[in-house]
C-alpha positions in Angstrom: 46.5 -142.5 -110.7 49.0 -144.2 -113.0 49.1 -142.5 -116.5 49.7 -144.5 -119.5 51.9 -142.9 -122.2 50.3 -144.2 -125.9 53.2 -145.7 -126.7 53.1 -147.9 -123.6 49.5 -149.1 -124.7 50.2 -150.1 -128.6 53.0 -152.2 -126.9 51.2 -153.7 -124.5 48.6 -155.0 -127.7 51.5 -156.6 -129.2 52.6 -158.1 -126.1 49.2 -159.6 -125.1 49.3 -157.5 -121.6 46.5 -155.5 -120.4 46.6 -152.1 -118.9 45.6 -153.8 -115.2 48.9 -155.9 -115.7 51.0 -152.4 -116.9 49.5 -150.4 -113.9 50.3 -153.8 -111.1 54.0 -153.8 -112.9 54.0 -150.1 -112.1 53.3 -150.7 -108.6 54.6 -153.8 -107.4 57.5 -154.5 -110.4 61.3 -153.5 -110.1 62.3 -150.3 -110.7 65.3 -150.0 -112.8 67.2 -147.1 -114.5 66.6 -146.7 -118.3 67.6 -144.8 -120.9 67.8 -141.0 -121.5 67.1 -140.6 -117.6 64.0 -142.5 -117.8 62.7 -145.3 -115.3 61.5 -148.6 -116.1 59.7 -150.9 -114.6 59.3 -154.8 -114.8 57.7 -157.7 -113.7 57.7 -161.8 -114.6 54.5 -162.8 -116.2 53.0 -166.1 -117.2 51.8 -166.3 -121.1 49.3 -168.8 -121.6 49.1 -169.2 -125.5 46.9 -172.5 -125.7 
């Protein structure tokens, strides 16, 4: 199970993304080191805005 932090949700609203595409970044995005110790993780999406 893959817990989203609140934060990471009102972000995602802004950003379009839905909490499938957070938890599929999660598992199948790079890893990389962020701040403060943390991890971050990201993947390459297409934005359709029609």
């Amino acid at each position: 199970m893959i817990d989203i932090h609140p934060h990471t949700k009102d972000r995602a609203i802004e950003r379009g993304a839905t909490e499938d595409e957070i938890r599929d970044t999660v598992i199948t995005g790079e890893v990389f080191p962020a701040k403060y110790g943390r991890t971050g993780f990201r993947k390459a999406a297409i934005f359709n805005n029609l």
